[in-house]
Every structure is written in C-alpha cells, then in structure tokens.
N, C-alpha and C positions, 0 to 999 in steps of 0.2 A: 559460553563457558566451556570448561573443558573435563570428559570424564574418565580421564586414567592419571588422578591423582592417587596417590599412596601414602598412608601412615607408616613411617618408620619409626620402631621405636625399641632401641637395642634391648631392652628386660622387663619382661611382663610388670613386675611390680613399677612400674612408671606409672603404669593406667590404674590412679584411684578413680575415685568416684568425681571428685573435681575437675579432675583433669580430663576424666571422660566428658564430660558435660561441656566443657571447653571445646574440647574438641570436636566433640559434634558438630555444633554449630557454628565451629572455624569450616567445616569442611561444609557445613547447607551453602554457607556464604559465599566459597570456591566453586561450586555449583555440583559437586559429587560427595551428598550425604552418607551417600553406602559406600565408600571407600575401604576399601580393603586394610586391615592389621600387617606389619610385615613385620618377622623378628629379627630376619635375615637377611644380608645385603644382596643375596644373590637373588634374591625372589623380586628386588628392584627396575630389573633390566629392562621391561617392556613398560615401564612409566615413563613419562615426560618428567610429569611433575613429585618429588617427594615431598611431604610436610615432614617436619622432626622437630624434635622438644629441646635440642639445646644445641649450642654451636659446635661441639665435638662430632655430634652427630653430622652437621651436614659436613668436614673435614671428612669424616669416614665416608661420606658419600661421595664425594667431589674426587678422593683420593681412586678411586674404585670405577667413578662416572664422572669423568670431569666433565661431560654436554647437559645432565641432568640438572633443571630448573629445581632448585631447593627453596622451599617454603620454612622460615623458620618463627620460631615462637621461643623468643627470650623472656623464662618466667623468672629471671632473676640476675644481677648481676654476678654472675660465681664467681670472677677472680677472688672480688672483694669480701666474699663469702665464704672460701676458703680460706682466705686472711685471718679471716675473723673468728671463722670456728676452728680449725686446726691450729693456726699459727702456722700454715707454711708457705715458706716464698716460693715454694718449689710450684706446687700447686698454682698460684696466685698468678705466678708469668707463665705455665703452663698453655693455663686456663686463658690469659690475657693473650698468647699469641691465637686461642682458636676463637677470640672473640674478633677479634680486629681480625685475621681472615674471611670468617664467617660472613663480616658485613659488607666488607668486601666484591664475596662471592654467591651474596643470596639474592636470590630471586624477588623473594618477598619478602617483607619481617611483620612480624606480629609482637607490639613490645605491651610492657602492660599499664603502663602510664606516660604520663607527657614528662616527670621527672628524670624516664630512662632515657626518653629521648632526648633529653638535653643531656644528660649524662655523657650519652654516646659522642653528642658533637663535640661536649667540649673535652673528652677524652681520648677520641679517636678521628675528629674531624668530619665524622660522618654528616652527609649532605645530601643524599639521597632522597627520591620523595616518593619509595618504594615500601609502603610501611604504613600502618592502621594500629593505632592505639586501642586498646579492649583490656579494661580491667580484671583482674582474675574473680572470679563469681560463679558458682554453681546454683543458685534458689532465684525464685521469683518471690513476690510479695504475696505473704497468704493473709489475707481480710478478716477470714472465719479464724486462723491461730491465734491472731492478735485480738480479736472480739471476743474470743470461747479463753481466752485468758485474761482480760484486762481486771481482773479482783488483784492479777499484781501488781498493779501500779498503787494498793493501798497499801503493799506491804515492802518488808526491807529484805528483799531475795536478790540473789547476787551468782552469778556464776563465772567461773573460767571452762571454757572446753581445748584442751589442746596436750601436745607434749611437753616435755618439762625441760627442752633445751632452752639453755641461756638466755639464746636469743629473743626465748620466750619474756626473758622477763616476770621469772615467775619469783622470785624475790620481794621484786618491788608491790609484786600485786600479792603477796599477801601483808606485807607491811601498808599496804593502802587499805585493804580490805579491816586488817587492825584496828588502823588507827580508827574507823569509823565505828567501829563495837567499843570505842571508848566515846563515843557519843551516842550508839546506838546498841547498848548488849545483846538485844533482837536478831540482831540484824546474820542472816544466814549465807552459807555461802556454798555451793554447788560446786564440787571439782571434776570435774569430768575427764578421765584419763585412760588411756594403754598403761600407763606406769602406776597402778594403786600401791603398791609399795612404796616406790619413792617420795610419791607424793605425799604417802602417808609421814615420812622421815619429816619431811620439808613442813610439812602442817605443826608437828612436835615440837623441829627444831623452831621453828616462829613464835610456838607458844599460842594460838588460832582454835579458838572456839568455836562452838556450831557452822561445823564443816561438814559438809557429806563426800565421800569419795567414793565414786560409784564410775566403773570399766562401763560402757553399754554399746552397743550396735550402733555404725553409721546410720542405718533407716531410722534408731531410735533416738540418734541427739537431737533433731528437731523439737522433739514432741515433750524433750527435757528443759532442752534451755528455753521454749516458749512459757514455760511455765516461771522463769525468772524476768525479775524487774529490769535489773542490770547484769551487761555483760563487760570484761577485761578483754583488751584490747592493747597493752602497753608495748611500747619496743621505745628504743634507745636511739638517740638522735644519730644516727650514724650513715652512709650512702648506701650500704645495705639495704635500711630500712626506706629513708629518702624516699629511692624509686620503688619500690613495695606496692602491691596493694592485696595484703591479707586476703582470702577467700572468707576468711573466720566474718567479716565486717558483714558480709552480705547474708551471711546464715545470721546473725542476732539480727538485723534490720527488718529479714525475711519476717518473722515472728513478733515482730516491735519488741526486742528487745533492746533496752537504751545503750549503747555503746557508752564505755569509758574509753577514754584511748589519750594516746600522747600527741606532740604535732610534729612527732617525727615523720608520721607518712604523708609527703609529700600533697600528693594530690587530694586524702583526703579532706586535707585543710578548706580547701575550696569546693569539694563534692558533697561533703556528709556533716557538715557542723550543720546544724538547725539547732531549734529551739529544744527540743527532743535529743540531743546528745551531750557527754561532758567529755570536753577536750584540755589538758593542761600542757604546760611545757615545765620540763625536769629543772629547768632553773627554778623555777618558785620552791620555795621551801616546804615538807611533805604539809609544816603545818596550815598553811597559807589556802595550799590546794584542799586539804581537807574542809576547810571553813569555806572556799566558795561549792563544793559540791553540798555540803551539805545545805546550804543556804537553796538548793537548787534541788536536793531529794526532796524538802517539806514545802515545795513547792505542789498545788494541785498541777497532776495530770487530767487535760480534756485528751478523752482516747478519740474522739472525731478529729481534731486537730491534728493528733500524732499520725495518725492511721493516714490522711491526707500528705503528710512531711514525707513519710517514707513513701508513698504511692508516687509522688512527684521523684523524690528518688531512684527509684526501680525503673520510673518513664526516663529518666533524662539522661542513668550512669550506666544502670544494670538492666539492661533492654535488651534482651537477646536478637529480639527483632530487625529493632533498630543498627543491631554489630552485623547481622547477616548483610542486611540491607548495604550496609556501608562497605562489606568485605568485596560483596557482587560488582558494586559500584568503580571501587579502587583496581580491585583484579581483572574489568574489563578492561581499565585503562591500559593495565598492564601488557595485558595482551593486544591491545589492538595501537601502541606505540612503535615505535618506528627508531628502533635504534642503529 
C-alpha cells in the first residue's frame, strides 16, 4: 500500500459526521488511516495520491497537478441534481462536463451503488474496471438498542429524521403518515428536524395530529429514533434517486427500526426488502398502499427474527470490514498493474 495519500476537501462544512465515518475507512482500505485533512491546493504538492469528495474537486486538482493520482468518491449524481433542485441547465452541463472529465481522469472511483455505475456507462460510456462500489452508511448494527427497545414493536410510533427539502419528500410522508391515523388515531409521529419552524408550518398546513417536533443533537438521534417502530424513507422515482443510497437507511436498520421506503432507490430493492421492511411504489394508489401496510403493522413482530434480518444485513451491505477489505484488495491491483 501506499502512505502519502491526502484528503482534499475544498470547505470544512463537507466533513459531517457521515461522511467522516466514510471516510475513514475509505482511507483504512487505501492503506493510510491517518491521512492528513487539506483545505488547500497548495498543501497537495508532496502527495502522489489525493482522495476528494466530488468530481469538480479532482478538475481543480488535475488543473493545478495534472501527474497527481486522484482518488474519487461520487456521492451523487449532481448534474442531475442540480436539475432538479435549482432548475438550471447551466449548472446541469457545468457539472456534466466535470463529471465525464473526472472519470476520465481518475485514478480510482468510489461510487455508491451498482445503479451509478450503470448510470455512468450508459451515460458516459464508462468502461473502466477502476472502481469499488460502497454504499453510503455511517452505524453498525446495535443488538442491545434494538432489544432495550423492542416494547416498540407493540406500539404505533413513527418517525421522520431529516431536512425538509423536496427531495425529501416530506409532503407525501405526512400524507402517508395521515392516512394511517384514519385507521389508527394512536398512532404517533416523531419529526426530527434543523428546521422546527417549517416543519411546524407543514405539520399545520397537513392538518397532522400527534406529532412531536423536536431539533436534537447528532449523537442524540440515534437514541431517538431507536425508540420508534417505523421510520420514512420516501423519494420520488427519478435517477437522482435511482442511483442513491440514503445514509438515513442505515441509521433506522442500525436501531431495528422498520423502514418505509419507496422503490425508487435502486439498489435497495434488492439489498433491504426483508420481511421486517415496507416498500411500495408511487403507482399504486395512497389508498391501496395504505391497506397493504396496514395488513403488515397488525401483523406480530418476532424481535429474534428481526434482529437476525438486519444482522445478516449489516454482514453482507453495511460491513465496514468487509469495504476495507475489498478497497485493499482493488487498490493493490491498482497499483501493481502495468499500464
């Protein structure tokens, strides 16, 4: 392995807590754990290798080091994301020429699903076999959260944790969460938000009963939403979401809490359905979907069952082990190739 790899990453606020945790153990994988933070391109010079968090980054790198081996990590398609959230074409081909350079010009890629990577070939041709797929996930499976809580599976608790953009989909989940308090007036709902204001508007405008809306600490959501039955999950069929793989998925699994989700994200379709999750698709009608979840909340939970569903989950997706393992494996080849 090699140890004068460097973290590039042009604005502190890049590095949340998720992405640290990603991080880390993209670089145990590269074989230099303690790898150095840089904010600055000039602090670059004496690395071989940079890692960087999107494909503008390694353009600014290349533009500056064109011999410098660039490690990158596409945690999302942005042309298409730009598209979608601003409306601008300007953005959209901007972003599209630093993507198609990028793949181009990088060394390694780190994408985050097998949907990107198809994405990629059939949008840019990409053929490359320079690349390890690693879902985005910051938690491990906790045994004792999901045992020191399972009194929720008797009851009808309900959470969202997240922001309140669009893309979020936070419309539809509180019209889902609705509909269910007209078969279930019980039935509670956890908001977990930066935005308690808005959210508070959006609860009003929906007209939404026994809702809690409650700001709390990163170290504190775990220890919230473990204490919820179900968690929301929704997004909108689009490529966007397609190649996706929410971080959010792996914090409610962590704590067994049961995902709701849509089957817009690609890969989880085939990763995280078990018996233990509800997935629907935005064709069926709200009432349709409401009547097979419910059929499926008065169903008993065995928590030995569950707790086994997501252990085998965590072993086979969300392995951190197992991504070091595979990164060491690929990057040797990498290096000991003969181009």
């Amino acid at each position: 392995m090699v140890n004068d790899i460097i973290l590039y990453v042009p604005k502190k606020n890049y590095l949340n807590e998720a992405t640290g945790y990603y991080c880390n153990f993209v670089l145990e994988g590269l074989g230099c754990p303690d790898a150095k933070i840089s904010y600055k391109l000039n602090e670059l010079s004496k690395h071989e290798f940079i890692f960087v968090l999107d494909a503008k980054s390694l353009i600014l790198v290349k533009l500056r080091y064109p011999m410098k081996k660039v490690i990158v990590w596409y945690q999302g398609v942005v042309p298409e994301e730009a598209l979608m959230m601003f409306n601008s074409k300007v953005k959209f081909y901007y972003w599209r020429i630093f993507e198609w350079f990028s793949l181009q010009l990088s060394y390694f890629n780190l994408f985050v699903s097998s949907a990107m990577l198809e994405h990629y070939k059939k949008k840019y041709g990409y053929s490359k076999n320079n690349y390890q797929i690693i879902p985005c996930f910051n938690k491990e499976f906790s045994e004792k959260k999901t045992h020191d809580n399972q009194s929720k599976y008797r009851e009808k608790t309900f959470v969202y944790a997240g922001s309140l953009h669009k893309w979020q989909c936070i419309d539809e989940t509180l019209t889902f969460f609705k509909s269910i308090q007209h078969h279930f007036p019980e039935a509670k709902l956890l908001f977990l938000t930066f935005n308690v204001d808005e959210a508070k508007k959006l609860v009003e405008q929906h007209r939404v009963s026994n809702v809690e809306i409650r700001r709390v600490s990163e170290g504190e959501v775990d220890e919230y939403i473990a204490k919820c039955k179900y968690g929301f999950l929704i997004r909108e069929d689009n490529t966007v979401n397609n190649v996706a793989t929410p971080t959010k998925m792996s914090t409610y699994l962590s704590v067994g809490t049961i995902p709701i989700m849509t089957d817009a994200i690609h890969d989880f379709n085939s990763k995280i359905l078990t018996k233990y999750s509800f997935c629907y698709s935005q064709t069926q009608s709200i009432e349709n979907v409401i009547d097979d979840f419910c059929v499926q909340m008065n169903a008993d939970i065995d928590v030995n069952e569950l707790v086994s569903e997501y252990h085998h989950i965590f072993n086979v997706y969300y392995n951190r082990n197992m991504y070091v393992e595979s990164i060491k494996a690929k990057f040797a080849c990498m290096l000991n190739r003969k181009d």
